[in-house]
OpenMM code with the backbone's topology and positions (N, CA, C; nanometers):
from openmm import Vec3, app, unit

residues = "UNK UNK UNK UNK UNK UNK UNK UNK UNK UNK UNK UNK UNK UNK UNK UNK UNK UNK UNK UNK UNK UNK UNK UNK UNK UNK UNK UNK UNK UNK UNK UNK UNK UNK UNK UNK UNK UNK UNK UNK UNK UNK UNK UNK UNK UNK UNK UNK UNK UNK UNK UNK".split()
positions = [
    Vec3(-0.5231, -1.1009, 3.1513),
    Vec3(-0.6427, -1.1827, 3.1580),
    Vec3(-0.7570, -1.1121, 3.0834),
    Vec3(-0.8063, -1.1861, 2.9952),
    Vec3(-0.9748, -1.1449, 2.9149),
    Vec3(-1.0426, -1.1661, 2.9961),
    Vec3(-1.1446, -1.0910, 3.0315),
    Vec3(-1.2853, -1.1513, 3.0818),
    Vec3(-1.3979, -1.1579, 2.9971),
    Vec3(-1.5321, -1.2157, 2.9876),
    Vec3(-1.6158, -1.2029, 2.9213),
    Vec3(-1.6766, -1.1040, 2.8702),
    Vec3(-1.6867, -0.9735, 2.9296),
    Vec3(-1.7129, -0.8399, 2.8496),
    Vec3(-1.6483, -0.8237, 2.7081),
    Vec3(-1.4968, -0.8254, 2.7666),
    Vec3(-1.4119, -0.8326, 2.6456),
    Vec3(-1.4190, -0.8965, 2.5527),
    Vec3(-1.4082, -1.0588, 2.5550),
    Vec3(-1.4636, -1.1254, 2.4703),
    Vec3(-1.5736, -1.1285, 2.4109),
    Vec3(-1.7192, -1.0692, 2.4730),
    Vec3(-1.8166, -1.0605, 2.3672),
    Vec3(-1.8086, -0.9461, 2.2855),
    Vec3(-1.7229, -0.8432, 2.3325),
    Vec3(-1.7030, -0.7318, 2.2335),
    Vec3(-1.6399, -0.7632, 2.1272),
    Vec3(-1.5056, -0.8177, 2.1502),
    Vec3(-1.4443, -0.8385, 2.0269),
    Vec3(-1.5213, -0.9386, 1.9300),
    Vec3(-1.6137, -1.0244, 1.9391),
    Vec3(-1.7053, -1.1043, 1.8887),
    Vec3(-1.7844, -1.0088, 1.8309),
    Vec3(-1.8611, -0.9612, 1.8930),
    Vec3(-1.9465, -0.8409, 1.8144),
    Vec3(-1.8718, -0.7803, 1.7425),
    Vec3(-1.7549, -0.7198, 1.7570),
    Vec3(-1.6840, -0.6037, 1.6507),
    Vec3(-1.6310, -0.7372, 1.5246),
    Vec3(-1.5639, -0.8222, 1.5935),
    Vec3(-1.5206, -0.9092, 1.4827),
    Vec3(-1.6515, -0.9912, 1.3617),
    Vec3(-1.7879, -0.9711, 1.4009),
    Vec3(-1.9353, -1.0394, 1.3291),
    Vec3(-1.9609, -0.9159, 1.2778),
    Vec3(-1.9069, -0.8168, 1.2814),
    Vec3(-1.9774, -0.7056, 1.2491),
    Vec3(-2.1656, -0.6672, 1.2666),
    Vec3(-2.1610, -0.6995, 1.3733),
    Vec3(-2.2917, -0.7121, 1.4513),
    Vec3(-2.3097, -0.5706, 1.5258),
    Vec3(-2.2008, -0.4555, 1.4642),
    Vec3(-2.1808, -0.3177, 1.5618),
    Vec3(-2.2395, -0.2500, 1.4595),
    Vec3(-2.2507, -0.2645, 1.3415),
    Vec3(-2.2259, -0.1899, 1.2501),
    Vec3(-2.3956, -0.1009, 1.1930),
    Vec3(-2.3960, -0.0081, 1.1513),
    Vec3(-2.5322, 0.0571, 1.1809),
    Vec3(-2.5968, 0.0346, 0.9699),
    Vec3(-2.5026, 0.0098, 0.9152),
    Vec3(-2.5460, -0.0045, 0.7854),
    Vec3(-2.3935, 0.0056, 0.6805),
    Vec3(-2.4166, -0.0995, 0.5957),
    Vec3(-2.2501, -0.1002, 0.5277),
    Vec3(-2.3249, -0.2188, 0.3532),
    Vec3(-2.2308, -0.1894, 0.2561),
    Vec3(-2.2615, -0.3051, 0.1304),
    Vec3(-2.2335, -0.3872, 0.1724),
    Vec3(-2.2443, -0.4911, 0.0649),
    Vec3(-2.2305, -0.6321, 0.0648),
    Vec3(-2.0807, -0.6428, 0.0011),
    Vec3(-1.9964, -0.5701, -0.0553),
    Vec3(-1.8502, -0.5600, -0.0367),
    Vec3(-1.7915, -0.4979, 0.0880),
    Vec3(-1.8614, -0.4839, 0.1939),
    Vec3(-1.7258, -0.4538, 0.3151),
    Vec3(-1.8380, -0.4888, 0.3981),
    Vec3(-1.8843, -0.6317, 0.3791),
    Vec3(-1.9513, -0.7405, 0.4767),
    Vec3(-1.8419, -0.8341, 0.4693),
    Vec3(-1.7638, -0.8260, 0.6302),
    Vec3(-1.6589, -0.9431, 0.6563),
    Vec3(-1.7052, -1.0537, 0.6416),
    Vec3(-1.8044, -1.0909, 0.6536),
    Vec3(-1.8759, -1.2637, 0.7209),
    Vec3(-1.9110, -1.2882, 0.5831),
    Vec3(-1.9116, -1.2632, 0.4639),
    Vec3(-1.9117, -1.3293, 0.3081),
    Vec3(-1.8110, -1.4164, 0.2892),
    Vec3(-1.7048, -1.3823, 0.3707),
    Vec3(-1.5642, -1.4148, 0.3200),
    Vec3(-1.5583, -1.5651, 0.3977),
    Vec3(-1.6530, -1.6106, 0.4590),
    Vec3(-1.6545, -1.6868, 0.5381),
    Vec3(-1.8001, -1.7939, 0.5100),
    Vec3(-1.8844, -1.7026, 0.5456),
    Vec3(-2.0048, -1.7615, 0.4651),
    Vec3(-2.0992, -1.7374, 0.5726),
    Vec3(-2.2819, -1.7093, 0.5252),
    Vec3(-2.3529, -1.7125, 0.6306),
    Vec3(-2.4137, -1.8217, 0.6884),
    Vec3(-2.4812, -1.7901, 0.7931),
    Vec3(-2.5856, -1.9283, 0.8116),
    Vec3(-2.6846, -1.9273, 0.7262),
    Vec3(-2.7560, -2.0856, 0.6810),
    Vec3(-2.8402, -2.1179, 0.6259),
    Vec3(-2.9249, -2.1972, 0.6599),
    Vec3(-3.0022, -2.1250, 0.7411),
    Vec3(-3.0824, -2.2062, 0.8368),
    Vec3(-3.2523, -2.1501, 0.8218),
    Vec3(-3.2884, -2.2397, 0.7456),
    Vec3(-3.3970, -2.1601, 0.6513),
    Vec3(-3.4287, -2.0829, 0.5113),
    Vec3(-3.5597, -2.0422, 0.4783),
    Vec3(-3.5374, -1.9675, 0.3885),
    Vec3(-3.5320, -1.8324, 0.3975),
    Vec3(-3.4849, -1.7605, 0.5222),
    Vec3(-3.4428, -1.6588, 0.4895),
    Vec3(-3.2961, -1.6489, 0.6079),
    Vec3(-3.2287, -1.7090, 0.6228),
    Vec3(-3.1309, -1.7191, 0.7313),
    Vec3(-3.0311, -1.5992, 0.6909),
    Vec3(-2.9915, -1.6270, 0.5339),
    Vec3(-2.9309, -1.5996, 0.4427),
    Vec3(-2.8991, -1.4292, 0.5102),
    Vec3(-3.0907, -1.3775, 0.4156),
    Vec3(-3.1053, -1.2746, 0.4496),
    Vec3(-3.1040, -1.1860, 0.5865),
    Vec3(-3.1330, -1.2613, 0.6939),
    Vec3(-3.1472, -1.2558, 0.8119),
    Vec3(-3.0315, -1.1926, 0.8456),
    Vec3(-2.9166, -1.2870, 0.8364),
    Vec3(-2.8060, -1.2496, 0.8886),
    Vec3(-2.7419, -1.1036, 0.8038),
    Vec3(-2.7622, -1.0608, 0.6797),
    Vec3(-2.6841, -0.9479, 0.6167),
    Vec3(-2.7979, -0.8613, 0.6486),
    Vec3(-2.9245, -0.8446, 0.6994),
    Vec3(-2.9600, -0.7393, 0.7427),
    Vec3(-2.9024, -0.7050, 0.8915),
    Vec3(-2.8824, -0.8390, 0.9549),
    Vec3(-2.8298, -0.8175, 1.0790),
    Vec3(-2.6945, -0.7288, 1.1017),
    Vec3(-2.6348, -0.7313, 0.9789),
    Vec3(-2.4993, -0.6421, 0.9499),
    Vec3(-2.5427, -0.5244, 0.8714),
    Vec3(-2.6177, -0.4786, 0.8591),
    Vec3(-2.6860, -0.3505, 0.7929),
    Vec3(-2.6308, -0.3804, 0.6629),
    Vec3(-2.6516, -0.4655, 0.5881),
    Vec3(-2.6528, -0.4848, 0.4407),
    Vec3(-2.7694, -0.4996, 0.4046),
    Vec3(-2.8305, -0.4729, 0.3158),
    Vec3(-2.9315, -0.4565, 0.1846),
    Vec3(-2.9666, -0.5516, 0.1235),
] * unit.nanometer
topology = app.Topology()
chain = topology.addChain("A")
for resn in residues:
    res = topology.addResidue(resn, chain)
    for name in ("N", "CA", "C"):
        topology.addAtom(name, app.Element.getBySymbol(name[0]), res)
């Protein structure tokens, strides 16, 4: 059985939302695409993954 701890971890590790700073080639969530919710959503979200 998962419980919710578990599951938000692997969510976080799988968004790369853990990550303390990384490029924009070993940003998983490109491969997928970000949100665009605004004019800076874009950006929002790859600083949120310690990208540049």
């Amino acid at each position: 059985m998962v419980d919710r701890r578990q599951v938000l971890a692997f969510r976080v590790r799988a968004q790369q939302l853990d990550r303390a700073q990384g490029s924009l080639a070993d940003t998983a969530v490109l491969d997928i695409g970000v949100q665009d919710t605004g004019p800076d959503g874009g950006r929002w979200a790859l600083a949120t993954r310690g990208s540049t």
